[in-house]
N, C-alpha and C positions, 0 to 999 in steps of 0.2 A: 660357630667358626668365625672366626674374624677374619674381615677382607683389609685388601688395602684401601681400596675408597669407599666411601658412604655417599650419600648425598641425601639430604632432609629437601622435600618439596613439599611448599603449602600452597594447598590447590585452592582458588576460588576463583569461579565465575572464566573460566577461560574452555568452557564447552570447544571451542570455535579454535581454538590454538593447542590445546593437550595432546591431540594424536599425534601431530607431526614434532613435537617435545618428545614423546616416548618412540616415535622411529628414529629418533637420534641419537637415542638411548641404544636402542638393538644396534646401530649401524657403527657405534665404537671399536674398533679393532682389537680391544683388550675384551676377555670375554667376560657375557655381563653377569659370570655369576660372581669376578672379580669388584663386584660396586654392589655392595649393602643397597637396597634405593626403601626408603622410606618416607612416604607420602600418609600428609597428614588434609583430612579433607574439612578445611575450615566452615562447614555445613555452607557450600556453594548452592546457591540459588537454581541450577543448570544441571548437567546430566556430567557433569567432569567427573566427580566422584566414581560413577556408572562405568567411563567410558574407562579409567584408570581400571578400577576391579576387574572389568573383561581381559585386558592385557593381562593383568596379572594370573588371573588365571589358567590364562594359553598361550601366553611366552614367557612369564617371568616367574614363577611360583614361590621363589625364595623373597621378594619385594611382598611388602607390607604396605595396608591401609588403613589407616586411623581416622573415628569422627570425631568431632568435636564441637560443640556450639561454638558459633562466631564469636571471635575473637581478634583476628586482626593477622597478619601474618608472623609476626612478633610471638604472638602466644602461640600459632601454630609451629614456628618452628622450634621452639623450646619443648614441647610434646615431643617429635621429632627426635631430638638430643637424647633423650632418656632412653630411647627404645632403638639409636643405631648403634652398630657394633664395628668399627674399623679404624683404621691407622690414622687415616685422613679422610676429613670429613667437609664438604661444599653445601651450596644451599641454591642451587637452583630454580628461578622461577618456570613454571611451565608453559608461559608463552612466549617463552626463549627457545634454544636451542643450543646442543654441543656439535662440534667440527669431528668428524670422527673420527680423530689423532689425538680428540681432548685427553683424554686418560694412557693414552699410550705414551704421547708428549709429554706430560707431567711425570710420568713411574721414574726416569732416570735422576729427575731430582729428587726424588724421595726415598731410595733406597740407598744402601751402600753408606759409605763415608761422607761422598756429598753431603746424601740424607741426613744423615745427623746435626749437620749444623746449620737448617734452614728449619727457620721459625713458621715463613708463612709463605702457598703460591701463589704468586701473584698472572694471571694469564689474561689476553687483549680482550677488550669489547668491541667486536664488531659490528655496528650496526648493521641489522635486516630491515628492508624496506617491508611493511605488511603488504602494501599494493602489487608491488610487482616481484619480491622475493629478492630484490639485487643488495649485495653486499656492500658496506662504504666504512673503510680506516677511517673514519672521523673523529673519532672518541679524542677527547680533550686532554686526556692521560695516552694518547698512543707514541708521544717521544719517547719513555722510558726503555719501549722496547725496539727502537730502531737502533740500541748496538747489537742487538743476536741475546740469546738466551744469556742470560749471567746471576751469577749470586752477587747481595747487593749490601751492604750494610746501610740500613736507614740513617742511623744517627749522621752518617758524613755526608748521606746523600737524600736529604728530606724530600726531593723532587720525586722519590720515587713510590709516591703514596698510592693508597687503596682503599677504597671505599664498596665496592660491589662487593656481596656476599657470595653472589655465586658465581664466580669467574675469580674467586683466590678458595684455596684450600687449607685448612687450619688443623693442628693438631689436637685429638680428639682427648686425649690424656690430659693434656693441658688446660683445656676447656672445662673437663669435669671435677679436674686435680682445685680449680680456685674457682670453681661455680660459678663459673660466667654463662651468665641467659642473655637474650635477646631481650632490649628495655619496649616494655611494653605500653608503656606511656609515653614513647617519642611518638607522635605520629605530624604530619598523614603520612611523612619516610623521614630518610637518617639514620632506622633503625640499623640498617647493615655496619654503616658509618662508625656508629658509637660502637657496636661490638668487635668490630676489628678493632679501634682502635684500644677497645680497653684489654683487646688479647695481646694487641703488641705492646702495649707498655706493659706486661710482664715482664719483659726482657729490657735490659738498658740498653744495649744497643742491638736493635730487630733485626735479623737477616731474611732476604727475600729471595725466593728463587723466583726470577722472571724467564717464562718460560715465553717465547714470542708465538710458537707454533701453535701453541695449546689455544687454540680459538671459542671465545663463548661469543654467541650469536644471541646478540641483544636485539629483541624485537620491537621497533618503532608503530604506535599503531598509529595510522592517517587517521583515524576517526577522533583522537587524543583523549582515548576513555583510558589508558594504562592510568595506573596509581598517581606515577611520578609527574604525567602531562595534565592532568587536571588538578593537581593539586596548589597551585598558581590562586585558585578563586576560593580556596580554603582558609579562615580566615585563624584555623590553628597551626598552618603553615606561618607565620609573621607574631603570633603571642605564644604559642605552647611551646613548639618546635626548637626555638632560640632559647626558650629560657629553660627546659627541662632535658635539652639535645644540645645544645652547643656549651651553653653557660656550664649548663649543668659535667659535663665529658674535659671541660676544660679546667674548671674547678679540683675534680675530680682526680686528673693526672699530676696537677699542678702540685695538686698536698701529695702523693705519694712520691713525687720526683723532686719536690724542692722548687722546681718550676716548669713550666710546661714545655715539654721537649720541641725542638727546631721542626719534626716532622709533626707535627702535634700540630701546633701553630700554622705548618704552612698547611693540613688539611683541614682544619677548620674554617681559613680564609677560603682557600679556594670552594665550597660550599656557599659562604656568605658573599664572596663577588657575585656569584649566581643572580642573587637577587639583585643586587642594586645594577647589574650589566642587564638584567633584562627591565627594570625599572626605567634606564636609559634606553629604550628601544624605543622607537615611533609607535609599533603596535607591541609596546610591553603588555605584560598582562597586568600590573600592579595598579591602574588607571583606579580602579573601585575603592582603593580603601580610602577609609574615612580616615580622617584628621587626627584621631583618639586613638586607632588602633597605626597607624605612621608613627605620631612620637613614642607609644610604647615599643615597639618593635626600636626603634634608632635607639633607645634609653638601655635595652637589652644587650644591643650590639655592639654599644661604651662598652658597656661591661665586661663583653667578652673581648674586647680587642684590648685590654688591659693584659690580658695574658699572652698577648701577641707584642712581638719585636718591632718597633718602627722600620729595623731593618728587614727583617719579615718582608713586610707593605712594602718597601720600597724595591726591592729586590726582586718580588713573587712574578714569576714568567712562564707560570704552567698554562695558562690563558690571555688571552690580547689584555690588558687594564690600562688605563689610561693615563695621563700623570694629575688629571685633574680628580679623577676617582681615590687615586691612590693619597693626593693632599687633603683629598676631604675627607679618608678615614683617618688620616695620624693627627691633620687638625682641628679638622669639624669633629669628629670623636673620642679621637687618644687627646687629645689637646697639648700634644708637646711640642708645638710651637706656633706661631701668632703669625708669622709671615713667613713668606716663600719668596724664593731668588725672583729677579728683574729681568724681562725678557724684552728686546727689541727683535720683535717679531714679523714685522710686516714695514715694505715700504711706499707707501704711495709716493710715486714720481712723478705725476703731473701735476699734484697739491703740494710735492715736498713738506710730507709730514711722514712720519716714525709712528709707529704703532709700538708703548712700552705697558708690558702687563705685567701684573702679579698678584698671586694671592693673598688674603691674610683671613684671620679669625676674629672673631669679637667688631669691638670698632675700626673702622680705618686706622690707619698713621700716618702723623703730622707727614706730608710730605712736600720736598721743594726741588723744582726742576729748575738747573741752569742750563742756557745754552748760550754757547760763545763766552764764559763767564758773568750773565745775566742772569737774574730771576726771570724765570717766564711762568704765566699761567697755561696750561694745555686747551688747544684749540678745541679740543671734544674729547668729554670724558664721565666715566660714569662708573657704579658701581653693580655688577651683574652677579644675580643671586644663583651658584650654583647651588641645585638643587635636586634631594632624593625623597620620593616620597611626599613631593610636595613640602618638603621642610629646607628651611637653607642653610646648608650644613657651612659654607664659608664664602666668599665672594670674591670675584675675580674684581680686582681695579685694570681700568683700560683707559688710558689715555694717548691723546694724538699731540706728538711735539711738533716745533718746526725743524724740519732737515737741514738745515742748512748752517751746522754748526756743533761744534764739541756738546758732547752734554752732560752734564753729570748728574747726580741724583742725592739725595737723604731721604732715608724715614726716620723719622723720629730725634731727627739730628744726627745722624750715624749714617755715613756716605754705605753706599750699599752697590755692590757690583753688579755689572750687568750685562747679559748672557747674548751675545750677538751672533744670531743665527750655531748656536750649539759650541759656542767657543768651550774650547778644554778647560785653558784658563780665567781667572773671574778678572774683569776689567772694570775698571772704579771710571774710568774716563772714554765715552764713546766717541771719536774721530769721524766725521762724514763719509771720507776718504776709504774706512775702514767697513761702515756699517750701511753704505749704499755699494759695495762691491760684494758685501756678504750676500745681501740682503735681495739686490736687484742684477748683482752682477754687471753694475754702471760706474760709472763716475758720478762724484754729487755736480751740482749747476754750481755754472760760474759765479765765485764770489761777489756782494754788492758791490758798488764803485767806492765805498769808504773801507771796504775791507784792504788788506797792504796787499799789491798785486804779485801776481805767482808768472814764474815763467810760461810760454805758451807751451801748448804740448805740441811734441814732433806731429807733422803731417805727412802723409803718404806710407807709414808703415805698415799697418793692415791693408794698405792696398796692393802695395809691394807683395805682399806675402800671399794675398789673394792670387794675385798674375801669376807667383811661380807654381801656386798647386795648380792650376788650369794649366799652363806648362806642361807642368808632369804628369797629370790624368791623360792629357792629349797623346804626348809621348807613348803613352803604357796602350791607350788604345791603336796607334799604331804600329806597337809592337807586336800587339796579339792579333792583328789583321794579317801580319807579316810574318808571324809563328805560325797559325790555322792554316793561311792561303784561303781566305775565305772572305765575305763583304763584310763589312757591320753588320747589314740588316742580316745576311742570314746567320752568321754568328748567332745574332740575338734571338731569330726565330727560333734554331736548335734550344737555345739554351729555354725560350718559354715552353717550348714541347717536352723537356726533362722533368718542368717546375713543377711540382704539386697544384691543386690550386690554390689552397692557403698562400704556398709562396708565390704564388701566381699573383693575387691579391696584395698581397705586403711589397711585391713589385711596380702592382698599378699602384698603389697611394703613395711609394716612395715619388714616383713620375709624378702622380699631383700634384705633390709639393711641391717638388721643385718648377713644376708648370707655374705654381702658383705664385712662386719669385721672380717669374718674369717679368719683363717690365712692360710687357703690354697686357698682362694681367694686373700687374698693380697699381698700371694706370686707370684701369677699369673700376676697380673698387679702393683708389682710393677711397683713406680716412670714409670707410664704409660704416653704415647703420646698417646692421640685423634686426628687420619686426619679424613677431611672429606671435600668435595665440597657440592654438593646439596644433600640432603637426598637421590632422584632418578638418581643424575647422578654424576659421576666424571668426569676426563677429564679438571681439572683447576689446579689450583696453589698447591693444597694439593697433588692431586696424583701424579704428578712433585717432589715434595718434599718428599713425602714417598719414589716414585723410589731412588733417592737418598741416603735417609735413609739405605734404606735397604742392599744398593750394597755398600753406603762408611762406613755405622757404623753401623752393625751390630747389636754391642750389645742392640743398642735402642730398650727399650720395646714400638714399634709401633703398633699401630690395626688402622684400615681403615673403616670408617666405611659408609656403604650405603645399600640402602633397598636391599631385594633379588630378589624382581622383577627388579630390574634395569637390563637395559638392558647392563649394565656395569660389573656387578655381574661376569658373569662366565670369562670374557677376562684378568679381575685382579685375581680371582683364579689362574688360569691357569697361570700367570706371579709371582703366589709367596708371593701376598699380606696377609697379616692376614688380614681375613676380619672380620668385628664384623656385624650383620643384625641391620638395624636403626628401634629403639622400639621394640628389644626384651629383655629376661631376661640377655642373656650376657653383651649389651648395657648396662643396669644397673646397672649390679656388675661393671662393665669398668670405666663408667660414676661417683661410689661412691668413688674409688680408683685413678683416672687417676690426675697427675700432671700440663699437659697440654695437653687444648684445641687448636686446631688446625685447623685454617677452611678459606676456602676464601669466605664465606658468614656469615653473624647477622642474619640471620632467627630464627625464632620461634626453628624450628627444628633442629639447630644447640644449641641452648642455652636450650631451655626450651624443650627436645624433647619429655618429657614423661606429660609435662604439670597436674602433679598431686602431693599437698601439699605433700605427705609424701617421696616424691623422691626429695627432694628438689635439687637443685645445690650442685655435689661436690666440692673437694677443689681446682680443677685445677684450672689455669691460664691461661685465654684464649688472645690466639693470632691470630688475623686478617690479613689474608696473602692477602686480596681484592679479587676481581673478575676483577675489571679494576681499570686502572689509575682513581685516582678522579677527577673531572674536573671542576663539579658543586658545588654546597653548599649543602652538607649534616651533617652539623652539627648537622639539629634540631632530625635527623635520628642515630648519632652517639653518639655524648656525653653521652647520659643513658647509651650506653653500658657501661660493664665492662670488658673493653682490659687493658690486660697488657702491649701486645706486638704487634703495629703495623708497616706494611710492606709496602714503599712506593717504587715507581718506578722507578722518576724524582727529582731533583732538584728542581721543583717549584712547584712539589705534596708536597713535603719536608714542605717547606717554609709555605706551604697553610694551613696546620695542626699545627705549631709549631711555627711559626714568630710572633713577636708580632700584633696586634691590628686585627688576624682572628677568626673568633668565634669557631675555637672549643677548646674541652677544654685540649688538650694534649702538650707533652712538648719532648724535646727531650730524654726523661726517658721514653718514652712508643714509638716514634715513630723514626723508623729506615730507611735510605737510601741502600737499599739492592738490590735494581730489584727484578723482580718475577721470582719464580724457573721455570714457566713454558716458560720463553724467552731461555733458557740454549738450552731446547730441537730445541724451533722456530726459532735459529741460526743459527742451524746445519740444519736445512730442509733447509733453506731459502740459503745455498748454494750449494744443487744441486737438485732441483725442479725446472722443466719449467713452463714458466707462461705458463698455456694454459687458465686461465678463467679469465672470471669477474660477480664480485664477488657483489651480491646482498643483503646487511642484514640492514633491518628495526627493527627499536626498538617497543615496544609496547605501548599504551597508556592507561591509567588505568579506563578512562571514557571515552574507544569506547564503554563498554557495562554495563548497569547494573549488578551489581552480584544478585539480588534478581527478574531477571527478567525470564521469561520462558526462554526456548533454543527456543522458535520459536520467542519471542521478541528480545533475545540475537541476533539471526543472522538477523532479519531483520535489526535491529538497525546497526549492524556489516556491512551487503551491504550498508545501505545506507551514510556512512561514507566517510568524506571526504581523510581519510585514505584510504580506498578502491581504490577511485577514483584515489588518486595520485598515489600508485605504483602501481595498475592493467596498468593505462595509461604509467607509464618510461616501465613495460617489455614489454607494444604490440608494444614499439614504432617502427613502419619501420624505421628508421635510424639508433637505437641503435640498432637493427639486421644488419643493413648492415655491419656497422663499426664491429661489434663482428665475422660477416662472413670475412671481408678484412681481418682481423688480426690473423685471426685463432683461438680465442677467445672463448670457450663456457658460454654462458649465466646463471650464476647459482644461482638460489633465495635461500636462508637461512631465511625463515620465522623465527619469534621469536615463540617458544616454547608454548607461549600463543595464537597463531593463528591457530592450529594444529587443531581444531574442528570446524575451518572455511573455510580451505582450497579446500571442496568439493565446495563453492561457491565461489572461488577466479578464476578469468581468468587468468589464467596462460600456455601463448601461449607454443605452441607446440617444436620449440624451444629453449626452456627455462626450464635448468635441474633444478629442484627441490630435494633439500637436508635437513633433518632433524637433528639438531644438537644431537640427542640422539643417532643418530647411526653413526656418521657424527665425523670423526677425523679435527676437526675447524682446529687445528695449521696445518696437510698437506693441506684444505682448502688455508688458506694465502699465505703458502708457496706458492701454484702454480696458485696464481692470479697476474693477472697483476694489477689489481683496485679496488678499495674497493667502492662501493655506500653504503651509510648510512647516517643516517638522522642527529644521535646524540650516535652512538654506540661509548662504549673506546675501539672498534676494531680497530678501527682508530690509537690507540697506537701500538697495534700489526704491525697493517701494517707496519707503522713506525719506527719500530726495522729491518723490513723488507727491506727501505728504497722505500717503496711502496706508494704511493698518494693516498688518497681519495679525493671524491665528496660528500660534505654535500647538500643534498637533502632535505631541510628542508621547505617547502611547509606549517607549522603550527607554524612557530615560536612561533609568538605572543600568541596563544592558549598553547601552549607548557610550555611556562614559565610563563602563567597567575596564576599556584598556584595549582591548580586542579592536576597537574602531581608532583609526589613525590618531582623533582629534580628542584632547584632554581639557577640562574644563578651564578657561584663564581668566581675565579680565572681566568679563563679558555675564551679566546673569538675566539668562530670558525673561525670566521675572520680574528683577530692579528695573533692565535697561532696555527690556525690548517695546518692541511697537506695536504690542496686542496683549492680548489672554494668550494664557500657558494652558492649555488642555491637555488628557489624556486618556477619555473616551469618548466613541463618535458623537453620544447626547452631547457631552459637553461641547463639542466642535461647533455643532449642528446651533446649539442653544448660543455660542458666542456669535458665531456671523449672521444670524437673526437680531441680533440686539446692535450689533455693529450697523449693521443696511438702516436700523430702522429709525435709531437713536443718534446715529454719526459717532464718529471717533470722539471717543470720552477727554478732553482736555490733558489731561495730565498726559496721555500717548503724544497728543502733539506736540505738546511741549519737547518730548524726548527727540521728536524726528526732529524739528526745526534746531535743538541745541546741539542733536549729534550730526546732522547732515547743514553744517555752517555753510560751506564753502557750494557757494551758488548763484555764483557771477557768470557762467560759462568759460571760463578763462582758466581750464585745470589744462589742456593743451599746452597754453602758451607758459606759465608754471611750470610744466614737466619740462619743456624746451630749455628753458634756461636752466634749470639745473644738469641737465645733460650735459649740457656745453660746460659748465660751472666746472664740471666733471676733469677739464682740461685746463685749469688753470690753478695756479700758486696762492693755497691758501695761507691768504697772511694775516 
C-alpha cells in the first residue's frame, strides 16, 4: 500500500542520537502508519542498527531495515529509494529530529490542487543544541520563510534555495520516472545539494512549497564529530568535492539548460562563500593546507564561477559577504575586470590627509593624484595583498593624500570617479568642503595665506541655538513639576522605581556622559593619555611607557589604567602612577574625554571595556604598542581594528605590516619603527644579572579545552592532552636535570596564565621552580636566564635583545598551524629566522640545550639576534613619545 510520506534514513554510528530520532517519529501527530520509514544500516560500527530493529519490532512493524556494507550515505540512501513506496519521499538523518507537526504541516501542501503544482517541500532547519537541547532560528536560509507558508516559483525568486535532504520533500515518481540517485562520489557532503538540485532542474521553472511550520531539528554536535563539522580538515573537501560537486552539477545543468539557471548559480555560490568566509576567520579552519592543494582548489573555483553571473556575486545577500570577497571572486577569478571604483574612505584630521583606496587585478595602473590642480605624490602608500588561502587573489592600492584641496585622480590616463563616503553619484572631482564633512562631519582647516581668502564664517550660531534648546528643556521640566505637583528629585525617584534594570543602567551611562561634558570633568582629563596592558595585569610595554612619561614629561595628562584586584594595583600606587580602576565610573568620564588610547593589547577590554550602547567609544586615538614581536600572520585579527598608531620592534616586523603585497592593511602613516619601551628597562638588567636559570615558558592552546565544558571535563580533557605529555615529559627529564645541576642552573617553568587552574594536576618535579607571571617581574626572569625553552613565544625576541638563545620545542607543529589556533604562519620561519634549534621530541630538546650551555650560542644565531634586535640605544621611550605627539600634527 502506498502512503503519503516515505522517508529513507541511513544510519551509521549514531548509537548515542537514534532513539530520541525515532521518538520524534512516534510523537508526529499524523499517524505513523501514514510514513513508509525505511532505514538502511550502512554496517554502523555501534549498536544503531540493534537499537532501530527493536523499535521496529515493537512500535513500528510495517518500517523496514536494510544492511549493507559501508558505503557512505550516498549509496545507502539510494538502496533506500528502491525499496520505499510513497507519494513523497525525505531523507532524514537520524541524529536529527522531526517537530511533531512535521508531517501534519506539510499534508496541506501536497494534496488537493495546491499539490499538484509543487515540485519540491521545502521546511526550516532549526538548529538543536546537542549540550543543552535549546532550539536556535539561525540557519542561514531562515529568511525565505519569515513571509508565512507560500508557494514559491524559483526561477523569479532564486533566493529561495535548498540544499538539505531531509527537511525538503521530493516527488517520488519523479525521482524514479529520470533515475536520479544520490552521486556517490561527491564526498565528504554536497551530496544532498547536487541531488536536489539535479531534481529541480527537471522543471524550467521549480515551484516550492515553503512550509514555515514544518520544523526539522538539525542536530549541532559540540564535540564536532558530525560529518559536516569535521569535514574542514578533509583534504577531499577543497580537490574532490569542487571539481566532481560543484564543477561537475554546474556543467551538468548548464548543457541541459543552455545555461546555468539564476537559482542554480546563486546555490552554488552560496556553498563556495562557505569556504572562503570561514578561510577569513581568525580561527578559520583552512590554516593547514598546503600551497599545492590552495591553488588547485582556487584553479577549480575559476572554473566554476564561469557559470556564474558577475551579477550573481554582486548582488548575493543570502549571507553577510564582503565587497572585498565579492571583488576578489569577479576579479581575482572571473577576471572581468582589472580595477574597482575609488573610495575616499577615511579622514585623518589632525594630519589632514585622505585615505583613497581601490582595487585592481594583475599590475597596478599608471596612477596620478592632483590636488589643488597639482601633481602630488601620496604621503603613504602601498599595495596590500588580499588574500585567500594564502594566494593573492587581487590587491587593495591605499594611499594617503593631503586634505587640504580639490583632488582629482586617473588610472591609466582616464579620470576615474570617486566614491565619498557612499555618494549615489560618481564624482570625477573631490572638494574638501565636501569630503571632510562626509567624512569627519567638519569643516576642512583654514586655507594657506597664498590661497584667495574666503569670507569669515558667522560666529555665535551654534551657540545661539545651544541657549534656546537649554531654554526649552528648562521650560518642559518646569512644566512637568507643575503638571505632577511633585519635586524633581521625587519625580525622578518614581520614574527609577518603574525602570527595569537594563533601563536603569542605559540611564546611568546616559548621566555619565553627560557628567563627562562637564567642564570640571573636562578640565580633569583634559587632552588625556589612556595606558594600559591587560585589564588584570601590567608589567608590558604601556607601564614601561607611562614610567617614562611620568619622570621625562611631566606635564602629560596620564592615567593607567587596571583592575583593583590586580595584583599590580598597589606596587604602581605606591611608585606614583595615576591609576584609573578598569570599569569603573572614573574609567568612563577618562574614557569620554581622553585623546589617546594606549595599550600593548586589542582586547575586548581594552577597546570596548564597558561593552554597553550608550558608552559608546570616545574620541581617542588608539595606539598599539604590541605585546610581542609580530611573527605570524595576524592580519585577519588586526586590520578591523582601529589603530592610529602602531609600534613595531624589527626591521622585518616593519616591512611585514607596510611593504607592499602583505596583507594587512596599514601604511607607514600608522605604523612606526620604534622598539618597545619595555627593552629600555630589559638592557639595563641584562647587563648586570647572573644567569642562574633556565628558563621554561610554553604558549597556550585554545582547543586543549572546551570553553562550554565542565571543570571536571575541562581537566580531564586538559591531562589527557598531548600538551601535557610533552612538557610534563622535557621537565621530569633526568638529563635536563643533570645538565641544569652541572651548570648551576635552576630549572624554572613559567606556565601560560591560562594553565593556572590546571596546575594542581600538572607533574611538576620537585626540582623545578615554578613561577607565576602575575606576580613574576618576566623582564628580571630574562635577564637572569641563560635559555629560553619555548614552543612558539615572541619571548624568544626578548631573549634576543638579551643576546640569549632559545629552544623551539615544537612537538605540535602541524596541529599548531592547522587553523584551529588563532595564529597563521607569516613572515617569520623558526627555522630561517629564529634564535635556536627547532626541536620536536624531548631527546631532541634535552640534546640541544646541552650543546647550547656547553659550546655557547653557534655564531650564525647571533648574528640573527644582533641583526633583528638593531635598535639598542635605550631610547625606544622617547621614539614612541614623539611619534605620539607626531600623531597631532599636519602631515605635509
Amino acid at each position: 500500500m502506498r502512503r503519503p510520506f516515505g522517508a529513507v534514513v541511513a544510519v551509521y554510528g549514531v548509537e548515542k542520537y537514534v532513539q530520541a530520532f525515532l521518538d520524534s517519529l512516534e510523537q508526529q501527530t499524523v499517524p505513523l502508519e501514514d510514513i513508509d520509514l525505511v532505514f538502511v544500516d550502512d554496517e554502523s560500527p555501534d549498536a544503531s542498527g540493534a537499537i532501530i530493529q527493536q523499535w521496529i519490532d515493537t512500535r513500528a512493524p510495517h518500517a523496514r531495515l536494510f544492511r549493507q556494507p559501508n558505503g557512505g550515505p550516498a549509496s545507502a540512501r539510494n538502496l533506500g529509494l528502491r525499496h520505499v513506496d510513497a507519494d513523497w519521499v525525505h531523507f532524514p538523518d537520524p541524529d536529527d529530529m522531526l517537530d511533531p507537526e512535521f508531517y501534519a504541516s506539510v499534508r496541506p501542501w501536497v494534496t488537493g490542487r495546491r499539490g499538484r503544482a509543487v515540485d519540491l517541500v521545502s521546511t526550516p532547519q532549526i538548529f538543536l543544541s546537542d549540550r543543552t537541547g535549546e532550539l536556535s532560528d539561525t540557519h542561514a536560509l531562515r529568511r525565505k520563510f519569515r513571509g508565512g507558508s507560500q508557494l514559491v516559483n524559483l526561477e523569479r525568486h532564486p533566493e529561495y534555495i535548498h540544499l538539505q535532504s531531509g527537511s525538503a520533500l521530493y516527488r517520488l515518481d519523479r525521482i524514479r520516472e529520470h533515475g536520479l540517485e544520490f552521486p556517490t562520489d561527491v564526498r565528504p557532503n554536497f551530496e544532498d545539494a547536487f541531488f536536489t538540485a539535479l531534481y529541480l532542474g527537471l522543471r524550467e521553472a521549480p515551484t516550492l512549497a515553503v512550509v514555515r511550520e514544518a520544523r526539522y531539528l538539525y542536530r549541532r554536535r559540540d564535540d564536532g564529530s558530525s560529518l559536516i563539522q569535521s569535514s574542514w580538515r578533509n583534504p577531499d573537501k577543497y580537490l574532490l568535492l569542487p571539481r566532481v560537486g560543484y564543477l561537475r552539477l554546474a556543467e551538468r545543468l548548464a548543457y541541459e539548460s543552455g545555461e546555468l539557471p539564476l537559482w542554480a548559480q546563486t546555490l552554488l555560490l552560496y556553498d563556495l562563500l562557505f569556504y572562503f568566509r570561514e578561510d577569513a576567520r581568525t580561527y578559520g579552519q583552512t590554516g593547514w593546507l598546503d600551497t599545492e592543494t590552495a591553488q588547485e582548489f582556487l584553479r577549480t573555483v575559476a572554473a566554476i564561477l564561469q557559470h556564474v553571473a558577475d551579477e550573481t556575486i554582486e548582488s548575493f545577500a543570502l549571507v553577510p559577504t564582503s565587497r572585498e570577497l565579492r571583488l576578489a571572486l569577479v576579479m581575482g577569478l572571473r577576471g572581468s575586470y582589472s580595477t574597482s571604483d575609488v573610495a575616499l574612505s577615511f579622514l585623518d584630521r589632525k594630519r589632514e590627509l585622505v585615505r583613497v583606496t581601490y582595487y585592481f587585478a594583475g599590475e597596478r595602473p599608471v596612477e596620478e593624484f592632483r590636488v589643488r590642480g597639482r601633481v602630488v605624490s601620496p604621503r603613504h602608500a602601498k599595495d596590500r595583498a588580499v588574500q585567500f588561502f594564502g594566494q593573492t587573489l587581487i590587491s587593495q592600492r591605499i594611499v594617503w593624500l593631503p586634505a587640504n584641496g580639490t583632488i582629482r585622480m586617473t588610472l591609466d590616463g582616464r579620470p576615474v570617479p570617486l566614491d565619498i563616503g557612499q555618494s549615489p553619484d560618481p564624482v570625477y572631482t573631490a572638494r574638501p568642503v565636501v569630503y571632510w564633512r562626509k567624512l569627519a562631519n567638519s569643516r576642512p582647516p583654514e586655507p594657506s595665506p597664498t590661497a584667495s581668502p574666503r569670507p569669515a564664517p558667522r560666529t555665535g550660531g551654534p551657540r545661539r541655538r545651544a541657549l534656546r534648546r537649554a531654554k526649552a528643556s528648562a521650560r518642559l521640566g518646569l512644566q512637568t513639576v507643575e503638571r505632577y505637583g511633585k519635586s524633581v528629585e521625587g519625580w525622578a525617584h518614581e520614574l527609577r522605581l518603574e525602570m527595569s534594570p537594563t533601563r536603569r543602567q542605559e540611564r546611568a551611562d546616559r548621566l555619565a556622559v553627560r557628567i563627562a561634558r562637564t567642564k570640571r570633568v573636562r578640565t580633569r582629563y583634559e587632552d588625556a593619555w589612556i595606558l594600559m596592558d591587560r585589564d588584570v595585569q601590567a608589567g608590558d610595554n604601556a607601564e614601561h611607557l607611562y614610567r617614562w612619561l611620568m619622570h621625562n614629561t611631566p606635564a602629560t595628562n596620564s592615567w593607567f589604567v587596571l583592575r583593583r584586584d590586580s595584583s599590580d594595583w598597589d606596587r604602581l600606587r605606591q611608585e606614583g602612577f595615576r591609576l584609573v580602576a578598569h570599569g569603573s565610573r572614573e574609567h568612563v568620564l577618562l574614557a569620554q574625554n581622553a585623546t589617546k588610547l594606549i595599550s600593548s593589547h586589542l582586547d575586548w577590554y581594552v577597546l570596548q571595556p564597558f561593552q554597553r550602547e550608550a558608552l559608546r567609544r570616545g574620541g581617542w586615538r588608539l595606539v598599539w604598542l604590541q605585546h610581542g614581536v609580530t611573527k605570524d600572520d595576524l592580519s585577519r585579527w588586526v586590520n578591523p581594528k582601529p589603530i592610529t598608531l602602531m609600534i613595531s620592534a624589527t626591521t622585518a616586523e616593519q616591512d611585514s605590516f607596510v611593504a607592499d603585497g602583505t596583507p594587512y592593511e596599514y601604511t607607514t602613516r600608522e605604523v612606526k619603527l620604534t622598539g618597545f619601551p619595555r627593552h629600555d628597562r630589559l638592557g639595563e638588567l641584562g647587563t648586570r644579572s647572573e644567569k642562574r636559570r633556565l628558563l621554561v615558558c610554553p604558549t597556550w592552546r585554545r582547543f586543549l579545552v572546551r570553553p562550554d565544558s565542565t571543570p571536571e571535563e575541562r581537566l580531564a580533557e586538559f591531562k589527557q592532552s598531548d600538551y601535557v605529555r610533552a612538557w610534563e615529559g622535557l621537565l621530569n627529564d633526568d638529563e635536563l636535570r643533570a645538565v641544569c645541576e652541572e651548570n648551576g642552573l635552576t630549572l624554572t617553568f613559567m606556565p601560560h596564565p591560562n594553565m593556572a587552574g590546571f596546575l594542581s594536576e600538572f607533574a611538576v618535579p620537585d626540582h623545578c621552580e615554578v613561577r607565576a607571571y602575575a606576580s613574576t617581574d618576566i623582564q628580571e626572569m630574562m635577564a637572569g636566564s641563560a635559555l629560553l625553552v619555548t614552543d612558539y613565544s615572541s619571548l624568544a625576541f626578548d631573549m634576543a635583545y638579551l643576546d640569549a638563545a632559545t629552544v623551539y620545542f615544537q612537538f605540535d607543529a602541524e596541529e599548531f598551524f592547522s587553523g584551529v589556533h588563532p595564529y597563521r604562519r607569516g613572515y617569520w620561519s623558526y627555522e630561517d629566522d629564529g634564535f635556536g634549534p627547532v626541536t620536536q621530541t624531548t631527546a631532541e630538546t634535552t640534546d640541544a640545550v646541552v650543546a647550547l650551555l656547553r659550546d655557547g650560542v653557534p655564531p650564525g644565531y647571533v648574528e640573527r639576534m644582533q641583526a633583528t634586535m638593531a635598535l639598542r640605544d635605550g631610547q625606544a621611550c622617547a621614539r614612541v613619545h614623539r611619534e605620539i605627539l607626531a600623531l597631532d600634527r599636519a602631515d605635509r
